[in-house]
N, C-alpha and C positions, 0 to 999 in steps of 0.2 A: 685336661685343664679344668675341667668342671669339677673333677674331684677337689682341687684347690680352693674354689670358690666358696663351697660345700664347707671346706674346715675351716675356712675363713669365718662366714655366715657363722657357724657354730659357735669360732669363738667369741666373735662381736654377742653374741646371746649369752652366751655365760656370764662376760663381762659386764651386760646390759642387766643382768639379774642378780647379780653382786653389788652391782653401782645402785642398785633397786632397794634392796637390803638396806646399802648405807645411810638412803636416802630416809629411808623410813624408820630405820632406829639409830641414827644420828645422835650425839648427845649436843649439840652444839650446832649454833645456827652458822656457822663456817664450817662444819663439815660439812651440811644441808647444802650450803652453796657449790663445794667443791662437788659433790658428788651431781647436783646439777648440771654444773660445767664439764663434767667426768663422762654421763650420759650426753651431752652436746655434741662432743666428740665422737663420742660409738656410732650417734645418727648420721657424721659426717663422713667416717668411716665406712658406713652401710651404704651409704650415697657412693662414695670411691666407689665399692666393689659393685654397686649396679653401673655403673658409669664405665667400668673394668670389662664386666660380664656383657653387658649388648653392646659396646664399642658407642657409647652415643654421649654425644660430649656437649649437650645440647642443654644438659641440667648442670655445667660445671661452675658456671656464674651463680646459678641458685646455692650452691655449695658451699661457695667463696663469701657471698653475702651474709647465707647465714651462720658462720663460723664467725665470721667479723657483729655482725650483730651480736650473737650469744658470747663474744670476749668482752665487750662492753659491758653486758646486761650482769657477767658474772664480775665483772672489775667493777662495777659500781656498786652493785650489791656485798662484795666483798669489803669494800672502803663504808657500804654503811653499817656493816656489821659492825666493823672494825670500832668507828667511832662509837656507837652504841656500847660497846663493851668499857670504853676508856671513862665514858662518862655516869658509868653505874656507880 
């Protein structure tokens, strides 16, 4: 089972290093958010599979909170972008 975890871990890195990329040569400040939001999720992701791997369910409220915080943080940010753009 640890070999799974293993490809897992890996692929959340790939992803994390691609989402990385996007963030930094973004052409557009909504892609800049999405790609924020994109890494949010790989972190939450990373959290599962430690939460998967020790069996410890102790960090799953930290998890949930900060999923739900960072859909706010990208839903607001995304609405100000938005309106920013409407009014240039």
């Amino acid at each position: 089972m640890t070999v799974v975890y293993v490809i897992v871990v890996s692929m959340l890195v790939a992803a994390g290093a691609l989402t990385l990329v996007r963030l930094f040569r973004g052409p557009d400040t909504l892609d800049r958010i999405a790609a924020l939001d994109v890494f949010v999720v790989l972190i939450v992701g990373a959290g599962a599979v430690y939460v998967a791997f020790y069996q410890d369910v102790s960090n799953v409220a930290l998890l949930v909170a900060f999923s739900l915080v960072a859909f706010v943080g990208s839903a607001t940010a995304a609405r100000l972008a938005a309106h920013r753009e409407r009014h240039r």
